[in-house]
mmCIF file of the N, C-alpha and C atoms, coordinates in Angstrom:
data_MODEL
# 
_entry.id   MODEL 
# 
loop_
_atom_site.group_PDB 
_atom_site.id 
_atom_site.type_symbol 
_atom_site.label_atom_id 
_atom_site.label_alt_id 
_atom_site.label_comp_id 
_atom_site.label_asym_id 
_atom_site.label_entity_id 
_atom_site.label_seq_id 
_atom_site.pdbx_PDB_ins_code 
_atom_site.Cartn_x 
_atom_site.Cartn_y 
_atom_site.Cartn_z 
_atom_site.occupancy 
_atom_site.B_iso_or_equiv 
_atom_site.pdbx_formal_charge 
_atom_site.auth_seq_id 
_atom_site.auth_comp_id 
_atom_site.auth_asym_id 
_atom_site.auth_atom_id 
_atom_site.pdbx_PDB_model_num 
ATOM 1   N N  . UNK A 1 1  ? 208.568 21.729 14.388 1.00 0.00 ? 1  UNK A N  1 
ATOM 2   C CA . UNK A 1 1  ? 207.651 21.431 13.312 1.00 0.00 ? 1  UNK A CA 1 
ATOM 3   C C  . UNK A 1 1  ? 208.406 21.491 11.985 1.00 0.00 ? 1  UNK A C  1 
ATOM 4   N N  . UNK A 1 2  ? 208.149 20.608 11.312 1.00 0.00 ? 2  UNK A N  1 
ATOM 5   C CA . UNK A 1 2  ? 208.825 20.402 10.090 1.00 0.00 ? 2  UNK A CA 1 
ATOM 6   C C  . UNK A 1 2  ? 208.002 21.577 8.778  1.00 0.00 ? 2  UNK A C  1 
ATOM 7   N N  . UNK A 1 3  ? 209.297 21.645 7.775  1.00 0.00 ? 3  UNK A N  1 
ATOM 8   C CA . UNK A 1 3  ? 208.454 22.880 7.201  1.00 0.00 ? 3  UNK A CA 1 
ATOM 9   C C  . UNK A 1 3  ? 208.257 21.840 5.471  1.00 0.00 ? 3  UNK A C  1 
ATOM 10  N N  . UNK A 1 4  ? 206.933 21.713 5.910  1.00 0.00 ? 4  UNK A N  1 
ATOM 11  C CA . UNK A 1 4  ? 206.213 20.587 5.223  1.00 0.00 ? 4  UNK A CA 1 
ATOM 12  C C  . UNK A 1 4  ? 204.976 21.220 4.586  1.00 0.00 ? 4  UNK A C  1 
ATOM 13  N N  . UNK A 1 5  ? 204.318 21.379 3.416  1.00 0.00 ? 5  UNK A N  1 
ATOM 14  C CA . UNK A 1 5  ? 203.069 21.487 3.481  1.00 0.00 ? 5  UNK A CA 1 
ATOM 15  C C  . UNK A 1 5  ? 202.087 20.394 3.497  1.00 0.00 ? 5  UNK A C  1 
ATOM 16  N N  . UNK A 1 6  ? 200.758 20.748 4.540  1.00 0.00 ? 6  UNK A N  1 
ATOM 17  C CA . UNK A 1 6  ? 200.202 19.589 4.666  1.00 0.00 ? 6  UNK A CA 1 
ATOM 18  C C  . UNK A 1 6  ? 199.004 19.561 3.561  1.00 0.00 ? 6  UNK A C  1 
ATOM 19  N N  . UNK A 1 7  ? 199.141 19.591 2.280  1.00 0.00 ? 7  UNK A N  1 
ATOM 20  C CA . UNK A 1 7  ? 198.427 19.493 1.363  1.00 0.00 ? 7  UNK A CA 1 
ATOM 21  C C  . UNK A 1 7  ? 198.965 18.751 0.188  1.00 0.00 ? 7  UNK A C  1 
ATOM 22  N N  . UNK A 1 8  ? 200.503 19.475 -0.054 1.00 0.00 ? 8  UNK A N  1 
ATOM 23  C CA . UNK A 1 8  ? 200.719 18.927 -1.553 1.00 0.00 ? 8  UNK A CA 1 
ATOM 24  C C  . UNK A 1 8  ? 201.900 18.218 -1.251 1.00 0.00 ? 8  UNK A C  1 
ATOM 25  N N  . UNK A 1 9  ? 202.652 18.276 0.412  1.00 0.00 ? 9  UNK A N  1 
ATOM 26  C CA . UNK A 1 9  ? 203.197 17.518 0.522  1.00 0.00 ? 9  UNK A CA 1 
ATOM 27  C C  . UNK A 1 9  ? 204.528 18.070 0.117  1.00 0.00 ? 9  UNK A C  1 
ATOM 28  N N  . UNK A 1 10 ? 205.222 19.240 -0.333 1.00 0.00 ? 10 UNK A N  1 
ATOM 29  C CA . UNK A 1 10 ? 206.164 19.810 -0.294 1.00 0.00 ? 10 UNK A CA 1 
ATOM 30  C C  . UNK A 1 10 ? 207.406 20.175 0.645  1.00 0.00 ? 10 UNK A C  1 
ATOM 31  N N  . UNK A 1 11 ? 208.168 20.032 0.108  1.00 0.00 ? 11 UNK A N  1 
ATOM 32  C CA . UNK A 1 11 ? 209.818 20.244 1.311  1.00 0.00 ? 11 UNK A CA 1 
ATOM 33  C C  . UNK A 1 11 ? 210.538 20.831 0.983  1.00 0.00 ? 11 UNK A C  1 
ATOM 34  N N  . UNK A 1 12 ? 211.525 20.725 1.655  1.00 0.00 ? 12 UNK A N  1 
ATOM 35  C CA . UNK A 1 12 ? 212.513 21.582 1.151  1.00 0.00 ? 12 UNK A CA 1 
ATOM 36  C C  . UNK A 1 12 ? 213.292 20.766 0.596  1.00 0.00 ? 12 UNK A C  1 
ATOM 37  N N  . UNK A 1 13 ? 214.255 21.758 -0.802 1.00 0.00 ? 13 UNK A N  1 
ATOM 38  C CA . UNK A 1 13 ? 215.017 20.984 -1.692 1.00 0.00 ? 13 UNK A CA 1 
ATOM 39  C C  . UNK A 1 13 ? 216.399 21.730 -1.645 1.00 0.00 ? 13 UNK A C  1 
ATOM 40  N N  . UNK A 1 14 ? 217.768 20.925 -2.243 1.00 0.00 ? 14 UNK A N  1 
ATOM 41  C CA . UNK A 1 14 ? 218.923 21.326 -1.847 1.00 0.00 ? 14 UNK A CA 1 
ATOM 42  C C  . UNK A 1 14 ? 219.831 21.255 -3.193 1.00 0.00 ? 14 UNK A C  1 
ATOM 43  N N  . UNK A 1 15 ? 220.454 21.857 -3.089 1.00 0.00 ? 15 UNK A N  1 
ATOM 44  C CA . UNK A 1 15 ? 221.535 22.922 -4.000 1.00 0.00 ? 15 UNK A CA 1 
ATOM 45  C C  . UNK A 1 15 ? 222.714 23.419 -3.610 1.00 0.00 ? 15 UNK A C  1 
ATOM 46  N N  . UNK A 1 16 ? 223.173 24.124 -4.844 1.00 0.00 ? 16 UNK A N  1 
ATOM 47  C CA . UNK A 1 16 ? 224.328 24.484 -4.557 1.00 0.00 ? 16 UNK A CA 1 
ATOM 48  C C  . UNK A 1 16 ? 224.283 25.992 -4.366 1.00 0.00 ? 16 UNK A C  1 
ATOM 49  N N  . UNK A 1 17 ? 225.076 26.836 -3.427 1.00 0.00 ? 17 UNK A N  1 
ATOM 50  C CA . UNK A 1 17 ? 225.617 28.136 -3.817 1.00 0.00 ? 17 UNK A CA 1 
ATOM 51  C C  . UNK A 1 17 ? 226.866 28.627 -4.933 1.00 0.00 ? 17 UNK A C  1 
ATOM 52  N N  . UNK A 1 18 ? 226.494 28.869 -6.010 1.00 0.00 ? 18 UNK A N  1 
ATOM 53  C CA . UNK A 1 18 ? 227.847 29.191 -6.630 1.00 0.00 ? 18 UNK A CA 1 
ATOM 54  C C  . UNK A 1 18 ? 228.236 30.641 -6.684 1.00 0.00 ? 18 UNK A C  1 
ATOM 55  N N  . UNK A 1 19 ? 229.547 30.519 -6.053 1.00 0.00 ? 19 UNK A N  1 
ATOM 56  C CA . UNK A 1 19 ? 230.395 31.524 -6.194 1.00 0.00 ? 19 UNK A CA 1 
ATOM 57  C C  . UNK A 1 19 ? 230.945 32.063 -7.307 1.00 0.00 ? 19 UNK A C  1 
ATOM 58  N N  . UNK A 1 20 ? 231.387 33.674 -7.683 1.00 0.00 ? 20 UNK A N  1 
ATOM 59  C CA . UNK A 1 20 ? 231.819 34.236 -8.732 1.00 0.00 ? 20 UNK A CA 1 
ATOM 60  C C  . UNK A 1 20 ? 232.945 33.473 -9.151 1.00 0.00 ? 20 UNK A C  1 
ATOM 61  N N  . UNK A 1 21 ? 234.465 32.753 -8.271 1.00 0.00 ? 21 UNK A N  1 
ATOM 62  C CA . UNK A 1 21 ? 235.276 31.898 -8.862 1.00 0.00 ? 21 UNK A CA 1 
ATOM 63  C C  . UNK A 1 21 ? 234.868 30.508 -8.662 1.00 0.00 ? 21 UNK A C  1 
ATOM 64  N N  . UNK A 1 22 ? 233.267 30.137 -8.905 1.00 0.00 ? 22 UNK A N  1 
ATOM 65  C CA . UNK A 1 22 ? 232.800 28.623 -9.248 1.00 0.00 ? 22 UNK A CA 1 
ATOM 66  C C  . UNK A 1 22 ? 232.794 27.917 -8.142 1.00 0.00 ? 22 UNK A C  1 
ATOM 67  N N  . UNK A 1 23 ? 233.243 27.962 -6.967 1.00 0.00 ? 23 UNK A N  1 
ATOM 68  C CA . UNK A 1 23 ? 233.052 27.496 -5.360 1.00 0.00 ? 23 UNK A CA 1 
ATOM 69  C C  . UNK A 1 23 ? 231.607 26.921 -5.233 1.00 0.00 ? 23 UNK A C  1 
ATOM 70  N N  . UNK A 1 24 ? 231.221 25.887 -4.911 1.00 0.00 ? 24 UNK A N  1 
ATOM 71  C CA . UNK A 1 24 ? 230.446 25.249 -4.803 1.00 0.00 ? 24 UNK A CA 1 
ATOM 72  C C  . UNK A 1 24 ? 230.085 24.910 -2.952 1.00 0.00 ? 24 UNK A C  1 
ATOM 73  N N  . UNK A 1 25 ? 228.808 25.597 -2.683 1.00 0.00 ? 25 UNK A N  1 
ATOM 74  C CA . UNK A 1 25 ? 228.566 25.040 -1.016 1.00 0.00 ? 25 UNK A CA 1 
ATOM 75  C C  . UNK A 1 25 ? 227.185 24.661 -1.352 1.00 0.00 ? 25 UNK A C  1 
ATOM 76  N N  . UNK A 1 26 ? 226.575 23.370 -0.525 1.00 0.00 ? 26 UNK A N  1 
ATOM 77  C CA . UNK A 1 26 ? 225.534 23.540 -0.219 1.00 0.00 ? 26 UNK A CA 1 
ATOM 78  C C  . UNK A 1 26 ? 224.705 24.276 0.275  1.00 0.00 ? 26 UNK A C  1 
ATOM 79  N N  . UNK A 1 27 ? 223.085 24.105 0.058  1.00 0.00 ? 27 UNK A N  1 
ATOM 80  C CA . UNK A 1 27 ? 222.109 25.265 0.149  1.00 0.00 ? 27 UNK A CA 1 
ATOM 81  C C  . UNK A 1 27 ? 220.781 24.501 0.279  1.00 0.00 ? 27 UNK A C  1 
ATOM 82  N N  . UNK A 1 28 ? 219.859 25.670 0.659  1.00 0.00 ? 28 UNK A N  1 
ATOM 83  C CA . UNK A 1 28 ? 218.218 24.406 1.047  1.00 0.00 ? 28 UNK A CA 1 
ATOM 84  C C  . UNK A 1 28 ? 217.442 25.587 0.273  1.00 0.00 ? 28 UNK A C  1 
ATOM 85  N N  . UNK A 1 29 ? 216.425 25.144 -0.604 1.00 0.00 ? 29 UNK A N  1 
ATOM 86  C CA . UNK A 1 29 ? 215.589 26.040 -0.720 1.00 0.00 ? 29 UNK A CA 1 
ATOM 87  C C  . UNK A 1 29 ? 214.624 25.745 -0.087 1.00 0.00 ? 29 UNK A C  1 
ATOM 88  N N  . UNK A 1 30 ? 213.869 26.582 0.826  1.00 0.00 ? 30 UNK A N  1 
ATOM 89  C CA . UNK A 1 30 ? 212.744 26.340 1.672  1.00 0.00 ? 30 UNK A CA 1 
ATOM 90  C C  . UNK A 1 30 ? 211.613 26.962 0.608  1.00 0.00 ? 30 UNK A C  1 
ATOM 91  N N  . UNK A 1 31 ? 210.758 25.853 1.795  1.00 0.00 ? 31 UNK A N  1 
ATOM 92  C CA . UNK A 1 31 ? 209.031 26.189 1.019  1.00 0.00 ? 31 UNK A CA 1 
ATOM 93  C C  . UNK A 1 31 ? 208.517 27.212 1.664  1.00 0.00 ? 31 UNK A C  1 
ATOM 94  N N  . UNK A 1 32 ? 207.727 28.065 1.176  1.00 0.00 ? 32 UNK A N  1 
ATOM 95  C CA . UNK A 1 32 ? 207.165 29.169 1.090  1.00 0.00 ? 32 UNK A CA 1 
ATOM 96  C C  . UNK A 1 32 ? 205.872 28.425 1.898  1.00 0.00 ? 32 UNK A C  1 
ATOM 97  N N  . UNK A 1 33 ? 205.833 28.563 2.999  1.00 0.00 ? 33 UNK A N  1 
ATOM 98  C CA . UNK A 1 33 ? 204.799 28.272 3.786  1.00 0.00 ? 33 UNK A CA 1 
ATOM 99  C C  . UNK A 1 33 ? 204.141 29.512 4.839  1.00 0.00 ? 33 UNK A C  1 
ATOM 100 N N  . UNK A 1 34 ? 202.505 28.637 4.963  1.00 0.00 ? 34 UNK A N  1 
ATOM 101 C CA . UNK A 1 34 ? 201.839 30.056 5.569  1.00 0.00 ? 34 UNK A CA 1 
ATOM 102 C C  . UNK A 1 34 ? 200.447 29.359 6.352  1.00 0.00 ? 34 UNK A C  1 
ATOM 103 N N  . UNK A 1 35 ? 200.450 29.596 7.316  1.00 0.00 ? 35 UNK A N  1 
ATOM 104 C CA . UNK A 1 35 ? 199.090 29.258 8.348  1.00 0.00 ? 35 UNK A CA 1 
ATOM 105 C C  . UNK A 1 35 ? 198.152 29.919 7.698  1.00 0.00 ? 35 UNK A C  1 
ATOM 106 N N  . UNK A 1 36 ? 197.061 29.077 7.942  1.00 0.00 ? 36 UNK A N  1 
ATOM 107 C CA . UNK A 1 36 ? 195.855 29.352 7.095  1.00 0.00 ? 36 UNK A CA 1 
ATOM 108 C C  . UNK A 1 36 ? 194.822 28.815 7.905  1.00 0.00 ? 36 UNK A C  1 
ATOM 109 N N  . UNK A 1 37 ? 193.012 29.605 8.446  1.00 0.00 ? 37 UNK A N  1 
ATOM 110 C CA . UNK A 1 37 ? 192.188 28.833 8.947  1.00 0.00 ? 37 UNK A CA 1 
ATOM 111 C C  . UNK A 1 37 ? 191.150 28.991 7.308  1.00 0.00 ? 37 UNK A C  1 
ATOM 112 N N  . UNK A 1 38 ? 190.671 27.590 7.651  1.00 0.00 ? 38 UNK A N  1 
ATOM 113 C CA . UNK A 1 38 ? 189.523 27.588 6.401  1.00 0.00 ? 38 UNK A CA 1 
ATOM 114 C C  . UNK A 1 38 ? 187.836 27.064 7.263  1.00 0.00 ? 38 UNK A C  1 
ATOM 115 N N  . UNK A 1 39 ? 187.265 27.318 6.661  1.00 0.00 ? 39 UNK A N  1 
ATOM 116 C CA . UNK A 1 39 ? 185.993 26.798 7.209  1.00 0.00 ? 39 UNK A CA 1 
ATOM 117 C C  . UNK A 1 39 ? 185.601 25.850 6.002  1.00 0.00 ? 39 UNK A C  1 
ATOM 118 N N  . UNK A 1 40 ? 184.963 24.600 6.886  1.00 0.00 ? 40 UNK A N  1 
ATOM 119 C CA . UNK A 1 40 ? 184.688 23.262 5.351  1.00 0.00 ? 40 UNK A CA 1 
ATOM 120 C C  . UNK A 1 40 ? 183.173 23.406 6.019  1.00 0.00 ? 40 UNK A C  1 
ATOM 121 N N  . UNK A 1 41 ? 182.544 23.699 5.071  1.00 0.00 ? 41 UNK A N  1 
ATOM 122 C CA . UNK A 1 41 ? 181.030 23.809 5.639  1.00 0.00 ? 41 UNK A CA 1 
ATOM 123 C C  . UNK A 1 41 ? 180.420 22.271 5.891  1.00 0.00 ? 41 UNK A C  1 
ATOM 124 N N  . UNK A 1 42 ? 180.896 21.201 5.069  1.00 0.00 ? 42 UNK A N  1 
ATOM 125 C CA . UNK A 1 42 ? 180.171 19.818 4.842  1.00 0.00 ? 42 UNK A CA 1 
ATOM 126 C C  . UNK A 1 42 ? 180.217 19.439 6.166  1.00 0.00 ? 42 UNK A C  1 
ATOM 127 N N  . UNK A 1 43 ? 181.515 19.794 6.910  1.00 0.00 ? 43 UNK A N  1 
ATOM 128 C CA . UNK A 1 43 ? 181.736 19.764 8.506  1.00 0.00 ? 43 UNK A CA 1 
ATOM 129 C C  . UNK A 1 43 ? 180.918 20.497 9.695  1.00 0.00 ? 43 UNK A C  1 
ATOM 130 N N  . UNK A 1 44 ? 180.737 21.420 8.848  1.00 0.00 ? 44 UNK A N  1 
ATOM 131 C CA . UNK A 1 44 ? 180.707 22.809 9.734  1.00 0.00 ? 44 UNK A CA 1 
ATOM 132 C C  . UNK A 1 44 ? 182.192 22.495 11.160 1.00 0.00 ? 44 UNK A C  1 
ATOM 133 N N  . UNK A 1 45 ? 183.161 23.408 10.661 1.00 0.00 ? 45 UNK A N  1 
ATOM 134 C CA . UNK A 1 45 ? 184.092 23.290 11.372 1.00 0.00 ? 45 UNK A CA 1 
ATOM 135 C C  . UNK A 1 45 ? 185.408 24.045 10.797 1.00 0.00 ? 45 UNK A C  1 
ATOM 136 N N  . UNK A 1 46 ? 186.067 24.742 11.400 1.00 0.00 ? 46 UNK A N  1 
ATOM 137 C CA . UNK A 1 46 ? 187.243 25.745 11.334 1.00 0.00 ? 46 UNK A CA 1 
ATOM 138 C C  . UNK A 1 46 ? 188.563 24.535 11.236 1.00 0.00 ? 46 UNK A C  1 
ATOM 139 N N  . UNK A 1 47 ? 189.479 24.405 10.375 1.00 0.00 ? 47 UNK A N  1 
ATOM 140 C CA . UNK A 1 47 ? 190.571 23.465 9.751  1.00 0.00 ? 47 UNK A CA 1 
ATOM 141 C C  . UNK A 1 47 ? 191.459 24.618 9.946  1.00 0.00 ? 47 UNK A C  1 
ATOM 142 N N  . UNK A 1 48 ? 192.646 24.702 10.940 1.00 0.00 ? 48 UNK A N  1 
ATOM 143 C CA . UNK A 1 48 ? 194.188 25.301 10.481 1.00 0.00 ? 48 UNK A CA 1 
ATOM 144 C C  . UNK A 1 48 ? 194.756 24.472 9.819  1.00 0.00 ? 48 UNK A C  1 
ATOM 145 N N  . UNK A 1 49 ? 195.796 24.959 8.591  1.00 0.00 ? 49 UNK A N  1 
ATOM 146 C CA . UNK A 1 49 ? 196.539 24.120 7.752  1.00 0.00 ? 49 UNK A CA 1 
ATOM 147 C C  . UNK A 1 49 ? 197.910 25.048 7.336  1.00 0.00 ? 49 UNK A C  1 
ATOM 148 N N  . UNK A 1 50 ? 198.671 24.621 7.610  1.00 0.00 ? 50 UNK A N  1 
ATOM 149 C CA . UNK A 1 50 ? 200.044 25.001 7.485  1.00 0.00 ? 50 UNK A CA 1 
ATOM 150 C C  . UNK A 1 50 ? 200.132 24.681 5.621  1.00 0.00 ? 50 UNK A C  1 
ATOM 151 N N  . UNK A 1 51 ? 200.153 25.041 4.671  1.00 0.00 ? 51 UNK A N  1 
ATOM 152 C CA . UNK A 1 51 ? 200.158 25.066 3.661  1.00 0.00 ? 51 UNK A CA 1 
ATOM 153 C C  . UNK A 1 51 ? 200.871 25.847 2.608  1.00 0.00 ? 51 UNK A C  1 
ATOM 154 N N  . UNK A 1 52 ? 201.660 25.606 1.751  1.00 0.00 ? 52 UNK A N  1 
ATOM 155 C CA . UNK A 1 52 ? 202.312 26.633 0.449  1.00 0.00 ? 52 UNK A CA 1 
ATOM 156 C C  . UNK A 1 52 ? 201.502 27.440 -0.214 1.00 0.00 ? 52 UNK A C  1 
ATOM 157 N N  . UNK A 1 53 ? 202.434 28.229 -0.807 1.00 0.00 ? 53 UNK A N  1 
ATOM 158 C CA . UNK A 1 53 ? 201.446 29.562 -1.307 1.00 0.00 ? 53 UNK A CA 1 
ATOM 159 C C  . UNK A 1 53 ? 200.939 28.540 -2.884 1.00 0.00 ? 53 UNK A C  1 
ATOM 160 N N  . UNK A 1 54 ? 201.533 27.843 -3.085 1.00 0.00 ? 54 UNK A N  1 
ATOM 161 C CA . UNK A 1 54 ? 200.854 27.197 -4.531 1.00 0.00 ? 54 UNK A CA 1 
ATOM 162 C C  . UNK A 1 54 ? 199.644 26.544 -3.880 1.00 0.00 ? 54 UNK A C  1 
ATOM 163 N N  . UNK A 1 55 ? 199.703 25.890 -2.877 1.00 0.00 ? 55 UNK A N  1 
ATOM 164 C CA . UNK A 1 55 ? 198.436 25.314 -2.284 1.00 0.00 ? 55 UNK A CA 1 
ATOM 165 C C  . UNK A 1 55 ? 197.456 26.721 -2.321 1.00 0.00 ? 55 UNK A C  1 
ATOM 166 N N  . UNK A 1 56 ? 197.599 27.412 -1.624 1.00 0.00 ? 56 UNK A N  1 
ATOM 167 C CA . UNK A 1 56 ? 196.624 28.164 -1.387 1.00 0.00 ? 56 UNK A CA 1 
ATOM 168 C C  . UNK A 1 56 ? 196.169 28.827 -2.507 1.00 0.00 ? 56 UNK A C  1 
ATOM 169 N N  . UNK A 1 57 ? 196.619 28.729 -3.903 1.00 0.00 ? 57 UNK A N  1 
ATOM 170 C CA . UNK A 1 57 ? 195.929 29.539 -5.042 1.00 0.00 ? 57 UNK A CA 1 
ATOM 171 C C  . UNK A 1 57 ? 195.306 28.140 -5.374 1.00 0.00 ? 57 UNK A C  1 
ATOM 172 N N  . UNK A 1 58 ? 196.046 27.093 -4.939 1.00 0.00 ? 58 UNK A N  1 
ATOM 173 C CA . UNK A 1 58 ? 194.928 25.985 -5.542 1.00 0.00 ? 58 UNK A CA 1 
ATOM 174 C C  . UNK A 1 58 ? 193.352 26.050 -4.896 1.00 0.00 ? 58 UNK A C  1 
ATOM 175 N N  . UNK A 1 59 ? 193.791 26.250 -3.601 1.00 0.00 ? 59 UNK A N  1 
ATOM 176 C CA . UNK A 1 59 ? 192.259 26.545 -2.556 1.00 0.00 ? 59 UNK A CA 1 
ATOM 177 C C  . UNK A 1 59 ? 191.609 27.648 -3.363 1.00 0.00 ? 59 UNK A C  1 
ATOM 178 N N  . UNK A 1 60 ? 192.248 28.663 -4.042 1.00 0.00 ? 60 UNK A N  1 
ATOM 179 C CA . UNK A 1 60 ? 190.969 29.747 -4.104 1.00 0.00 ? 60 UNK A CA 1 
ATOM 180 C C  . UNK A 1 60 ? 190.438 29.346 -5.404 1.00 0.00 ? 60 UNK A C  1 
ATOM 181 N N  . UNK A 1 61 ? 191.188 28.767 -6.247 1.00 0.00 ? 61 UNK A N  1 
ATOM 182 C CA . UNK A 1 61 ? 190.884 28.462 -7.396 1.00 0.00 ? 61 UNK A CA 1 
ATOM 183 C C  . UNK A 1 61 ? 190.052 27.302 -7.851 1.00 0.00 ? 61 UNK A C  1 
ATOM 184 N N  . UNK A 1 62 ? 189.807 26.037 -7.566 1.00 0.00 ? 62 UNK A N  1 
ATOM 185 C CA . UNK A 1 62 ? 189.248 24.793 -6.737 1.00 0.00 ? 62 UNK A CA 1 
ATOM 186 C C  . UNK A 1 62 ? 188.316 24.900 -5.626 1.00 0.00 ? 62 UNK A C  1 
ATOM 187 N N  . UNK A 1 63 ? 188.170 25.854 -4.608 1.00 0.00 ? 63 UNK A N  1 
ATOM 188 C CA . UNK A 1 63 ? 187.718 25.456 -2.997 1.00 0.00 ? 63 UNK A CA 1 
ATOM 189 C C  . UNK A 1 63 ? 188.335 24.736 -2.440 1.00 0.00 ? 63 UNK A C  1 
ATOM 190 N N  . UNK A 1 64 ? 188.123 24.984 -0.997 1.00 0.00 ? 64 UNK A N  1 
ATOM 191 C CA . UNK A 1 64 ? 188.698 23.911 0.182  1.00 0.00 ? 64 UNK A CA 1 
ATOM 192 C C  . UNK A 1 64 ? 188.104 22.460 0.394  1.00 0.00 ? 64 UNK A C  1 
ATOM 193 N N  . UNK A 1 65 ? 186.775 22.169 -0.259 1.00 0.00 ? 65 UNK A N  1 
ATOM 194 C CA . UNK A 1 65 ? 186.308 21.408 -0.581 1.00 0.00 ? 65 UNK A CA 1 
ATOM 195 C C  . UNK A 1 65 ? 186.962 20.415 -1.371 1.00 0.00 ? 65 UNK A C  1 
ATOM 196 N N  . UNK A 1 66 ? 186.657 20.465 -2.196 1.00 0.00 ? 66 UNK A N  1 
ATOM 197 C CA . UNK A 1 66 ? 187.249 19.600 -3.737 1.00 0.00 ? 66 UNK A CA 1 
ATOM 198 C C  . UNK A 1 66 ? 189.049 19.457 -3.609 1.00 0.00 ? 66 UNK A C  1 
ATOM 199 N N  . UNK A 1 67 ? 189.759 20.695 -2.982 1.00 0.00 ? 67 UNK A N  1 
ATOM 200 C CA . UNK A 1 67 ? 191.115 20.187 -2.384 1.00 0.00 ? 67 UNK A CA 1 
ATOM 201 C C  . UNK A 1 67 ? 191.508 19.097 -1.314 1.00 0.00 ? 67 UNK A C  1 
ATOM 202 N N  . UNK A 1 68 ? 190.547 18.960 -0.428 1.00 0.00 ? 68 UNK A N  1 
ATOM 203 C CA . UNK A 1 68 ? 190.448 18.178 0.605  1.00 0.00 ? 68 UNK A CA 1 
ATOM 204 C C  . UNK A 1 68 ? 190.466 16.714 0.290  1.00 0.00 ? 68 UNK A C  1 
ATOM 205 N N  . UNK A 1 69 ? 189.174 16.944 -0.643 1.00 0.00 ? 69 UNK A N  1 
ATOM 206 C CA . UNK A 1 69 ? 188.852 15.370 -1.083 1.00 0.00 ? 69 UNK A CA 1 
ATOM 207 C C  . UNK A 1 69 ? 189.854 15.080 -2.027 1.00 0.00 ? 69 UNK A C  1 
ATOM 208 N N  . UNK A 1 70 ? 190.655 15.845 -2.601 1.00 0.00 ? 70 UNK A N  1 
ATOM 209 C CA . UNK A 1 70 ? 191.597 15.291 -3.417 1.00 0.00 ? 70 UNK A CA 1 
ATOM 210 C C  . UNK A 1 70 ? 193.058 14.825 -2.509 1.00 0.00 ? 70 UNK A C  1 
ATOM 211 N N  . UNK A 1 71 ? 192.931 15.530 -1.636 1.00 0.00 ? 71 UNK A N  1 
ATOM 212 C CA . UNK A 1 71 ? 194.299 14.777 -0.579 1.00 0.00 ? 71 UNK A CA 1 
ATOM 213 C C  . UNK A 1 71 ? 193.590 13.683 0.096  1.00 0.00 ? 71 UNK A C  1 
ATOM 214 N N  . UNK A 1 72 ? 192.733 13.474 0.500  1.00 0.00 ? 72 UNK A N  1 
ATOM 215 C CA . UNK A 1 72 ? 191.981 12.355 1.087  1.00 0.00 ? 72 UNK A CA 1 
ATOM 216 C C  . UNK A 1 72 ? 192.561 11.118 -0.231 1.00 0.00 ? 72 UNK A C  1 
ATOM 217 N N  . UNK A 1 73 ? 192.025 10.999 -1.239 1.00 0.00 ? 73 UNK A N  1 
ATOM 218 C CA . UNK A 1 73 ? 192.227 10.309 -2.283 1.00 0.00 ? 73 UNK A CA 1 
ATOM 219 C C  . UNK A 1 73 ? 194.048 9.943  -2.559 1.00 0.00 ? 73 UNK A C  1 
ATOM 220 N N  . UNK A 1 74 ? 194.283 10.917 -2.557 1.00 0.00 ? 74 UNK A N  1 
ATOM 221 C CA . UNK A 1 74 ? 196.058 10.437 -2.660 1.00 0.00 ? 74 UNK A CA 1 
ATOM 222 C C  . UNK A 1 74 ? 197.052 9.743  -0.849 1.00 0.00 ? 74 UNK A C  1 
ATOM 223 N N  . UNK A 1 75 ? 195.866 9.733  0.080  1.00 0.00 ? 75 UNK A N  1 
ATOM 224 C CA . UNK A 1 75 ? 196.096 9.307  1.340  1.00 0.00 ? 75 UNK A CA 1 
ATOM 225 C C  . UNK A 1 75 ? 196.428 10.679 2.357  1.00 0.00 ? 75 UNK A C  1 
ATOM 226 N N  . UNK A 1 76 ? 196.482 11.772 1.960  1.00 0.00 ? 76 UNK A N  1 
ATOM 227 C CA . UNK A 1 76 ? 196.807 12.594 3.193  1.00 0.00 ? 76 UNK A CA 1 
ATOM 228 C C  . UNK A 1 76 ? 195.710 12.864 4.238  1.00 0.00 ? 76 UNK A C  1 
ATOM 229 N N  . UNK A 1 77 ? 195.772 12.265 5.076  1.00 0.00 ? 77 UNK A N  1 
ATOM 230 C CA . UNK A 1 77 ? 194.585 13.370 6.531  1.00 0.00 ? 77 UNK A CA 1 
ATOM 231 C C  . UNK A 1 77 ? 194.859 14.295 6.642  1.00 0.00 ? 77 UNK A C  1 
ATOM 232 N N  . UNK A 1 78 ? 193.722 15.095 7.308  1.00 0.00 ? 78 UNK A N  1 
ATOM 233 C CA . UNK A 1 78 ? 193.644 16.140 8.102  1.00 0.00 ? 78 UNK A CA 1 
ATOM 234 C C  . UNK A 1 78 ? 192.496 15.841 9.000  1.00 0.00 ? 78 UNK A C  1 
# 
């Protein structure tokens, strides 16, 4: 499983490690991801969503509602 969030659509991004004498290696910063069940009442129905922690303050802050329909709108399913 790819470490993707399925909301905002986030990945992982890549960089450098720099060393104390300036050595340069590549590097990944991973997304901060976290399983989550929500209940969407309009459904009546239990949704798991693999999602980032920025997603999920968007959920508490917004609802799971009004987040939904906003990925619906930019094309994401669930």
């Amino acid at each position: 499983m790819s470490k993707v969030c399925e909301l905002t659509g986030k990945k992982a991004q890549f960089g450098n490690n720099v060393s104390f004498s300036i050595n340069k290696t590549r590097r990944r910063f991973d997304v901060n991801l976290s399983k989550k069940r929500f209940y969407i009442p309009e459904e009546d129905r239990w949704v798991t969503l693999r999602i980032s922690t920025r997603a999920l303050k968007t959920i508490n802050k917004k609802g799971i509602s009004a987040v939904l329909k906003e990925a619906k709108q930019k094309g994401i399913t669930i």
